[in-house]
C-alpha positions as YAML, in Angstrom:
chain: A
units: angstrom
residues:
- id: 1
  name: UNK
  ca: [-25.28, -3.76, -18.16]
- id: 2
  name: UNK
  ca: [-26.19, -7.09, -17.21]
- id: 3
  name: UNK
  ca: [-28.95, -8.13, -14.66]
- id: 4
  name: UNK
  ca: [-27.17, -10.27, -12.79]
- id: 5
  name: UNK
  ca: [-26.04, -7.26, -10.36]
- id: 6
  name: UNK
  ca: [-28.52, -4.84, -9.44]
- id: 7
  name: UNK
  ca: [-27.17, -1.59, -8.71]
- id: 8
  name: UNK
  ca: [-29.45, 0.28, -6.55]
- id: 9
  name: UNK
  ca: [-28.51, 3.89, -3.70]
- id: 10
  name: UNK
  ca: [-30.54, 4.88, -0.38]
- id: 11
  name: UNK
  ca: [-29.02, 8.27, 0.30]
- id: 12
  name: UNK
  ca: [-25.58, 7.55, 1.66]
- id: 13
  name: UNK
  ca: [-25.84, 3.61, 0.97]
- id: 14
  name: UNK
  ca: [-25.49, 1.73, -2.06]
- id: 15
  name: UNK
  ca: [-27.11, -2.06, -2.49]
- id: 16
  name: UNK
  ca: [-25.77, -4.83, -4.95]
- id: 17
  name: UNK
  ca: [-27.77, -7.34, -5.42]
- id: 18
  name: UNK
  ca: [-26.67, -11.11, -6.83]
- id: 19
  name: UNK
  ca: [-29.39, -11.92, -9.03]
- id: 20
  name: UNK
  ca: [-28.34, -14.97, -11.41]
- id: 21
  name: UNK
  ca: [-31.18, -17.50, -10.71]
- id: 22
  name: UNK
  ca: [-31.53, -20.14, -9.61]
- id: 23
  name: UNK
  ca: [-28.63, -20.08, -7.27]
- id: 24
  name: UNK
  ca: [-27.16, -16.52, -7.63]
- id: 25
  name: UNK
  ca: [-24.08, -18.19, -9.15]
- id: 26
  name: UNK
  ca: [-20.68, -15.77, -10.14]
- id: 27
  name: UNK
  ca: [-19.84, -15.68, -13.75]
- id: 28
  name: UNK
  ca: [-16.87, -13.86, -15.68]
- id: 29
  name: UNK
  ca: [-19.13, -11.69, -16.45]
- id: 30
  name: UNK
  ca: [-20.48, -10.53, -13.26]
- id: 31
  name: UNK
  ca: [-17.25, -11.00, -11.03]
- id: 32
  name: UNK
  ca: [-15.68, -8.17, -13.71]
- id: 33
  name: UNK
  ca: [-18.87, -5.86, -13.07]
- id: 34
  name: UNK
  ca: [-18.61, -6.21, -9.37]
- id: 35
  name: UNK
  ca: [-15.26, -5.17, -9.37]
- id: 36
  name: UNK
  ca: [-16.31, -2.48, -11.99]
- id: 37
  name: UNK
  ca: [-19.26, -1.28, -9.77]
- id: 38
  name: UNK
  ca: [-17.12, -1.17, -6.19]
- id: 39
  name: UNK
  ca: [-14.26, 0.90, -8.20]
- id: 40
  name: UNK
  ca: [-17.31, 3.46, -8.99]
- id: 41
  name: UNK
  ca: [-18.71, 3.80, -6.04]
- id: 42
  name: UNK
  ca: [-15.37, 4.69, -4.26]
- id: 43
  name: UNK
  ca: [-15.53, 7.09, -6.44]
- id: 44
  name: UNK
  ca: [-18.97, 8.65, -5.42]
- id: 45
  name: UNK
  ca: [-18.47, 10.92, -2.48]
- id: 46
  name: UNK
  ca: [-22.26, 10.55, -1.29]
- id: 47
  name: UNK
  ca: [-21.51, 6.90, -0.87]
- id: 48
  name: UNK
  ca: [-20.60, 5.63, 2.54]
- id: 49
  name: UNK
  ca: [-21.87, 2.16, 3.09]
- id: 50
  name: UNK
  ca: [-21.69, -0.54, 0.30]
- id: 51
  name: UNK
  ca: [-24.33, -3.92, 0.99]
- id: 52
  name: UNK
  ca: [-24.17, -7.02, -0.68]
- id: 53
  name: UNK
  ca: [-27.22, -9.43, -0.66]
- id: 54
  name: UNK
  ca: [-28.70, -11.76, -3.11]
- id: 55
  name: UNK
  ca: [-32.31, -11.80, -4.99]
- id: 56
  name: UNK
  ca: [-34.64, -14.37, -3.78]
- id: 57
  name: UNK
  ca: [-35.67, -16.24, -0.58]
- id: 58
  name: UNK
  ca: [-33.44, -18.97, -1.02]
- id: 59
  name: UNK
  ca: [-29.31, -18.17, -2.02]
- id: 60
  name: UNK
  ca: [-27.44, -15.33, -0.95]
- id: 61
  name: UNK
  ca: [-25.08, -16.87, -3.14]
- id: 62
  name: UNK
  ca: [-23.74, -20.55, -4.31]
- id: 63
  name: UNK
  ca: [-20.77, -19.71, -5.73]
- id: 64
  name: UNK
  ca: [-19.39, -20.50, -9.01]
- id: 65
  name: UNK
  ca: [-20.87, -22.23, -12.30]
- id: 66
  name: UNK
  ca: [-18.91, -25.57, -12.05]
- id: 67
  name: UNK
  ca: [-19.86, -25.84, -15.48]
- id: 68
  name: UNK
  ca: [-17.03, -23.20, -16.35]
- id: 69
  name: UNK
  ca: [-14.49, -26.34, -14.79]
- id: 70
  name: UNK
  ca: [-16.35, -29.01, -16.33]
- id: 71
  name: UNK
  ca: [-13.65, -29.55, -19.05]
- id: 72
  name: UNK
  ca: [-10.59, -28.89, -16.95]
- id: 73
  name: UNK
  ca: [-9.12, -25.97, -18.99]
- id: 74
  name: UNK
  ca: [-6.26, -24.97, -16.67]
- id: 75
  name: UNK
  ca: [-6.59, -21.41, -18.52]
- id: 76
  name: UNK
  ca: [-10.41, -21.04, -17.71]
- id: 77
  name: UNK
  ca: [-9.62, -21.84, -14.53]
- id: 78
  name: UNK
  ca: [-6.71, -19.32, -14.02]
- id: 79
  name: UNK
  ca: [-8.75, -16.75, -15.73]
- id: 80
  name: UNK
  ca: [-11.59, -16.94, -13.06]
- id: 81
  name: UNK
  ca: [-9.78, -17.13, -10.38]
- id: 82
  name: UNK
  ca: [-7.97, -13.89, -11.02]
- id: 83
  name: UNK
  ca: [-11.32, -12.53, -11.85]
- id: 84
  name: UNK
  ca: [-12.36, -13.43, -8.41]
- id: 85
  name: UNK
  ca: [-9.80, -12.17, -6.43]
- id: 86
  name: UNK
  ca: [-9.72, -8.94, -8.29]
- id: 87
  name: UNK
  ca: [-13.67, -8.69, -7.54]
- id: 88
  name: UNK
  ca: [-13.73, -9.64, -3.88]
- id: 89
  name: UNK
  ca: [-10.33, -7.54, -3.41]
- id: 90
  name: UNK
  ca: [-12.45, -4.73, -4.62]
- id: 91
  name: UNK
  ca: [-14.97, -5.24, -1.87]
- id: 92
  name: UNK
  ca: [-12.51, -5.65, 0.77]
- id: 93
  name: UNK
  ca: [-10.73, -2.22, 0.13]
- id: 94
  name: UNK
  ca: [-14.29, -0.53, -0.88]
- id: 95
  name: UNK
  ca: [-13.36, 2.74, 0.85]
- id: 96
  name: UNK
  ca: [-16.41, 3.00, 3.07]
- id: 97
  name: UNK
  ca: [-18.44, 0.27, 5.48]
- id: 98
  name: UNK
  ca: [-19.30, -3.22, 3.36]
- id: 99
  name: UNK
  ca: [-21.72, -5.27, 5.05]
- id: 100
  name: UNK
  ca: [-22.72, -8.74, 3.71]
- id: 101
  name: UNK
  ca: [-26.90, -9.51, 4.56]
- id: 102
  name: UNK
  ca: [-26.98, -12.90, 4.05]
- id: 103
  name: UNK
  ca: [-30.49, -14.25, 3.06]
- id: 104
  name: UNK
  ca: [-29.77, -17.79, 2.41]
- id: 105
  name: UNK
  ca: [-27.39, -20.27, 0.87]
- id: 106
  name: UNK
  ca: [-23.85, -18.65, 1.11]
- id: 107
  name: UNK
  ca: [-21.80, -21.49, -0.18]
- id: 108
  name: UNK
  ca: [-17.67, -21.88, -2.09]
- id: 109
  name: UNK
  ca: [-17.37, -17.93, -3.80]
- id: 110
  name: UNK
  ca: [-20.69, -17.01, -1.75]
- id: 111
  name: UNK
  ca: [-19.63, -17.41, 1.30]
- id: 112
  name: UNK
  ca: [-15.84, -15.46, 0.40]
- id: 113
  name: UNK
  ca: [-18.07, -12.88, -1.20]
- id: 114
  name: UNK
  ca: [-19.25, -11.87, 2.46]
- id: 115
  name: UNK
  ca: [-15.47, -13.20, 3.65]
- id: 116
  name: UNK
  ca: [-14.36, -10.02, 1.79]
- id: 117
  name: UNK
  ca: [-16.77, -7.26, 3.54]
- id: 118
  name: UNK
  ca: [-16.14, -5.45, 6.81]
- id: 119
  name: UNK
  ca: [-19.35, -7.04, 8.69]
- id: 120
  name: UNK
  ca: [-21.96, -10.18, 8.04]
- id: 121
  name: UNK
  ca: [-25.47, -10.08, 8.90]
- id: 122
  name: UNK
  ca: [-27.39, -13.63, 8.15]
- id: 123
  name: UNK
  ca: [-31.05, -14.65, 8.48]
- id: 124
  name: UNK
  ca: [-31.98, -17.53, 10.51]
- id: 125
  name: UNK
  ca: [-32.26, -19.79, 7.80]
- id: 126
  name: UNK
  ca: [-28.72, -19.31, 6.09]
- id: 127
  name: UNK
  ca: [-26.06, -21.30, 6.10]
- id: 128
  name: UNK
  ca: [-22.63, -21.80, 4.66]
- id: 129
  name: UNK
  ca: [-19.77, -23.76, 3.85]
- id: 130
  name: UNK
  ca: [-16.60, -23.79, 1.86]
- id: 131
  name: UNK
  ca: [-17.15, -26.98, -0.28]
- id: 132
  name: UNK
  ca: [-14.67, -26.61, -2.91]
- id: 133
  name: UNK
  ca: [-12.18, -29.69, -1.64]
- id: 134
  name: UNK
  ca: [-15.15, -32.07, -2.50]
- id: 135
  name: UNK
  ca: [-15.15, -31.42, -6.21]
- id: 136
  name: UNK
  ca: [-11.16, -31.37, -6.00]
- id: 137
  name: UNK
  ca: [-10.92, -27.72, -6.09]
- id: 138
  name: UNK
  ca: [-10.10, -25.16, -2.95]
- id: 139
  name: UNK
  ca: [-11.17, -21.53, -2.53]
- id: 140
  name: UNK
  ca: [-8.84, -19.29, -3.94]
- id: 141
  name: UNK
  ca: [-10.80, -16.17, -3.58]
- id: 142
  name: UNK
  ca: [-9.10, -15.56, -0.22]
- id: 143
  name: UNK
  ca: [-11.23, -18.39, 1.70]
- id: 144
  name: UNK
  ca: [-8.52, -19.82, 2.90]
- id: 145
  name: UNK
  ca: [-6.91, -16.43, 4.16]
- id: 146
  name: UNK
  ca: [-10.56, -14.40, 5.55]
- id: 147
  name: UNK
  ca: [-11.77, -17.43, 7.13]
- id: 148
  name: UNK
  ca: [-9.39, -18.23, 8.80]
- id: 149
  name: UNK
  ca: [-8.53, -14.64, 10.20]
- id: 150
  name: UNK
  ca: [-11.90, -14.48, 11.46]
- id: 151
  name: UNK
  ca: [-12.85, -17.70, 13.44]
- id: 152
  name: UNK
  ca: [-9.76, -19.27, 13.83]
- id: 153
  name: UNK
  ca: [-7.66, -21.69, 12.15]
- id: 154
  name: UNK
  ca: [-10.03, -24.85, 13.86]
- id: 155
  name: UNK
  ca: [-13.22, -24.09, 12.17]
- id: 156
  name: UNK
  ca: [-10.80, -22.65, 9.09]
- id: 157
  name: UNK
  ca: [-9.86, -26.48, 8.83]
- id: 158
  name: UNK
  ca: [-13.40, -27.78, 10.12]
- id: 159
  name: UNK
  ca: [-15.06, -26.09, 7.13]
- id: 160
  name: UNK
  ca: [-12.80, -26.03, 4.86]
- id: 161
  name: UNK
  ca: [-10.90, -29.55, 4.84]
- id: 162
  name: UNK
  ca: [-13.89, -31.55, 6.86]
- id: 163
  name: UNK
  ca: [-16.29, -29.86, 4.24]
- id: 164
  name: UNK
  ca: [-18.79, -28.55, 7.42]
- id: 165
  name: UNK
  ca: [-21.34, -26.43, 6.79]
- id: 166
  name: UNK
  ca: [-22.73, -24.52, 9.32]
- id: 167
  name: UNK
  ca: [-25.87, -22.72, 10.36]
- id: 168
  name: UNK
  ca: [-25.80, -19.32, 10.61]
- id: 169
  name: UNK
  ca: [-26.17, -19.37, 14.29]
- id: 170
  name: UNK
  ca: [-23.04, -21.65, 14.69]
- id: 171
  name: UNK
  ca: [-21.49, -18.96, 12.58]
- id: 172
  name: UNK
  ca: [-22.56, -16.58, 15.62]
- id: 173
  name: UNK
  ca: [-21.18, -18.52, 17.51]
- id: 174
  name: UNK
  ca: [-17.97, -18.81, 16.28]
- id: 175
  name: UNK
  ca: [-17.61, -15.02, 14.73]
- id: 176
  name: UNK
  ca: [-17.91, -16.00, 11.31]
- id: 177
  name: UNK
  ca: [-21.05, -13.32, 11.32]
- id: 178
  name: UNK
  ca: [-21.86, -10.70, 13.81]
- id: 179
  name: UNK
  ca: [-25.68, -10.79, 13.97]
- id: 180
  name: UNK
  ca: [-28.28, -13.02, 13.07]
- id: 181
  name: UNK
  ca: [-32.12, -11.81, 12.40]
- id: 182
  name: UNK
  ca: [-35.29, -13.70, 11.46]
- id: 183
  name: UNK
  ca: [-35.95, -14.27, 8.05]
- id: 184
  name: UNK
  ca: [-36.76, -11.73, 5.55]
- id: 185
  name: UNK
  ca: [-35.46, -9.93, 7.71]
- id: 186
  name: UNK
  ca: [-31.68, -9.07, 7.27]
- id: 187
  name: UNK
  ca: [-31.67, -6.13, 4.66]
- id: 188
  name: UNK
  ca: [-33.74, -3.78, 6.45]
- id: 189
  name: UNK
  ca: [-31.04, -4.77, 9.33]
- id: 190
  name: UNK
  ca: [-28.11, -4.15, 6.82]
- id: 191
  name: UNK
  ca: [-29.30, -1.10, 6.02]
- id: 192
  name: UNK
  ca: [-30.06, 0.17, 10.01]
- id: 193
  name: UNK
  ca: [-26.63, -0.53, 10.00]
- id: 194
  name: UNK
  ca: [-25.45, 0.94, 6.79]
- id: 195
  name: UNK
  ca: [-27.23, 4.15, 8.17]
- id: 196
  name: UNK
  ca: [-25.59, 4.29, 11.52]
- id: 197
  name: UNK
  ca: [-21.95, 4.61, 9.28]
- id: 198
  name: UNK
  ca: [-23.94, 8.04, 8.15]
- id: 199
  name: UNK
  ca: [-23.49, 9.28, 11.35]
- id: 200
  name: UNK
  ca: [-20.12, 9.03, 11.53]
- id: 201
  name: UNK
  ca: [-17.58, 10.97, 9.74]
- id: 202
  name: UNK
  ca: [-16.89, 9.60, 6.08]
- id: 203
  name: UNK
  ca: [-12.99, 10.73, 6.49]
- id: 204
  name: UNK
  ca: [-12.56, 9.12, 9.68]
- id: 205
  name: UNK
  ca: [-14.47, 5.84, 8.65]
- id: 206
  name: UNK
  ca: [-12.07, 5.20, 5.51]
- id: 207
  name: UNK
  ca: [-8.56, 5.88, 7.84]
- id: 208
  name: UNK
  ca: [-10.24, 3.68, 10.91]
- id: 209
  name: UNK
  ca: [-10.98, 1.08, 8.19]
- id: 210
  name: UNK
  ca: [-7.63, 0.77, 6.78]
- id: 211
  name: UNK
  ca: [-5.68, 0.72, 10.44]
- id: 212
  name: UNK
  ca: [-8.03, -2.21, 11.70]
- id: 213
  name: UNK
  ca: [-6.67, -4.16, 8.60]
- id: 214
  name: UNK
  ca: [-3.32, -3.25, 8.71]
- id: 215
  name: UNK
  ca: [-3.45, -5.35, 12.38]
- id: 216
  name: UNK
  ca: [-3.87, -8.68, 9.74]
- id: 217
  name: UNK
  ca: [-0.46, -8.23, 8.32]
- id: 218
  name: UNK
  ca: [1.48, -5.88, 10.36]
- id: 219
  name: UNK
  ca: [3.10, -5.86, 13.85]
- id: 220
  name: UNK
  ca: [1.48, -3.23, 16.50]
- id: 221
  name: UNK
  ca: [4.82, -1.64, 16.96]
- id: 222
  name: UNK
  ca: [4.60, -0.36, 13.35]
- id: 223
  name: UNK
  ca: [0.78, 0.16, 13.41]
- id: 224
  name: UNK
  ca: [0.51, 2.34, 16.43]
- id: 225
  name: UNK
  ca: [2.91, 5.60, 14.99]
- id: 226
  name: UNK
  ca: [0.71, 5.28, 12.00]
- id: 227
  name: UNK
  ca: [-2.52, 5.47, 13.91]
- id: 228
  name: UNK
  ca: [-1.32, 8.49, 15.78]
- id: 229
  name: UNK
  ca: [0.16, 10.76, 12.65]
- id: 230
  name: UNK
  ca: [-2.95, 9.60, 11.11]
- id: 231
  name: UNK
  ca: [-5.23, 11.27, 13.28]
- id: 232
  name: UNK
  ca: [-3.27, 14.20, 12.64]
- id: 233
  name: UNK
  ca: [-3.54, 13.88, 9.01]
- id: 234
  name: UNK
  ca: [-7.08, 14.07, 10.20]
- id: 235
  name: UNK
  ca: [-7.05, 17.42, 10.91]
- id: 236
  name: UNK
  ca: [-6.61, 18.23, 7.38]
- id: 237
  name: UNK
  ca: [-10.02, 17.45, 6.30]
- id: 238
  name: UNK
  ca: [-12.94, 19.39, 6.15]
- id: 239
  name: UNK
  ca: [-15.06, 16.84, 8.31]
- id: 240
  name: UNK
  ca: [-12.64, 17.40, 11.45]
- id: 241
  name: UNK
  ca: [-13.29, 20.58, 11.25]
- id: 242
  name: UNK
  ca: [-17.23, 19.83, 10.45]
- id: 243
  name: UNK
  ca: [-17.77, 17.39, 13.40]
- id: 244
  name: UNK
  ca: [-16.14, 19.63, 16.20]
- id: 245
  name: UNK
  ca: [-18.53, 22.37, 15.40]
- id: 246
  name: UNK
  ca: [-20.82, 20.41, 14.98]
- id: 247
  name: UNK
  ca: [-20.46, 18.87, 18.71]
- id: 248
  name: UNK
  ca: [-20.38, 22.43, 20.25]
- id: 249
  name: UNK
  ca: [-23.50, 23.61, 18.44]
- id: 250
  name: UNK
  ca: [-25.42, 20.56, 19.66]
- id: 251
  name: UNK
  ca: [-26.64, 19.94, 15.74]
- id: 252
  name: UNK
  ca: [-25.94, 17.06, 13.46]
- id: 253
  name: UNK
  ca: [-22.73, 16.86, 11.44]
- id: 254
  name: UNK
  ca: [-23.35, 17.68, 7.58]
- id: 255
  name: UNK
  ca: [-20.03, 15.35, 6.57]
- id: 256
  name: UNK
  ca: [-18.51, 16.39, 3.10]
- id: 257
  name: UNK
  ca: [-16.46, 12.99, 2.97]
- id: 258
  name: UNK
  ca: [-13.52, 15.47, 2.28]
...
């Protein structure tokens, strides 16, 4: 297994870490393990929350080895950009809570990296940009798409075709991430957050997850009889049935994530 991700659990939460000095840059190689490592965990019922950060004080990540597009191989280029929506796709429909602590640099496949997860966290320092148009390239790992869903299509077109990067309290400011912290600061933050996910009900988390995205690409008027024969469905599982007792006999809910 390469060293480039670091695989590492905290009871319910699991922590990949981008560690390909000096700038925590994506490879073939790693963007297949990250998909490799998301598909696993889904399948590990202890696992609820999934957080993404990078090793180092400096990147969270910078994005892609332009060295792979240094000779202009159109079949390089298609080959790693299926490889990164496959991995980031991964990470978006990770079945529990993703959260993206940002320590630094989160620039071109960086910054879509923490596009793809539920919630971003960044330290004070951070900052981030979608570059790609000024090395006549564009980000095809759903940049395009996540950004602008999230702050608009404005700063979508600020960032993206004005090349602005932005500190992470801009990105605050604009919803691009939820919470900024101090530095050093943001994975003991991620994982606060992780934990409060452990408190909810596993079951509940994945079928709440999937009906907030639905609202990106369907209409309300189909999403809402979904939501309710979902909750329903809900009372098929063992932690329905868990967390009501658990309520009545004033005691904390041992979830099952079944």
């Amino acid at each position: 297994m390469t060293e480039k991700l670091r695989l590492e659990k905290q009871g319910h939460v699991a922590i990949i870490t981008m560690n390909n000095p000096p700038a925590n840059t994506w490879d073939a190689e790693s963007l297949v393990l990250l998909k490799e490592m998301v598909e696993a965990l889904n399948d590990d019922q202890s696992i609820y929350s999934l957080i993404l950060t990078g090793a180092g004080e400096k990147f969270f990540c910078a994005g892609a080895d332009l060295k792979l597009f240094a000779d202009g191989d159109k079949a390089v280029a298609r080959d790693m950009a299926q490889k990164f929506g496959a991995a980031f796709e991964a990470v978006t429909s990770f079945q529990g809570v993703s959260i993206a602590a940002i320590n630094g640099y989160a620039m071109g496949g960086g910054l879509e990296c923490a596009l793809a997860c539920d919630i971003r966290i960044a330290e004070e320092q951070a900052s981030m940009a979608l570059p790609e148009a000024k090395v006549g390239l564009l980000p095809c790992a759903g940049g395009t798409q996540n950004l602008t869903w999230l702050v608009g299509e404005g700063w979508a077109k600020r960032m993206i075709l004005c090349g602005e990067r932005i500190s992470s309290q801009q990105a605050e400011k604009i919803g691009l991430v939820e919470e900024v912290v101090g530095q050093g600061e943001v994975l003991t933050k991620a994982i606060e957050l992780a934990n409060q996910v452990a408190s909810q009900s596993p079951s509940s988390v994945r079928v709440c997850k999937q009906l907030i995205q639905m609202a990106r690409r369907q209409p309300m008027t189909t999403a809402l009889p979904i939501e309710r024969e979902w909750f329903v469905d809900l009372f098929d599982t063992q932690d329905q049935k868990e967390g009501v007792q658990a309520f009545l006999e004033k005691r904390s809910a041992n979830w099952k994530n079944a």
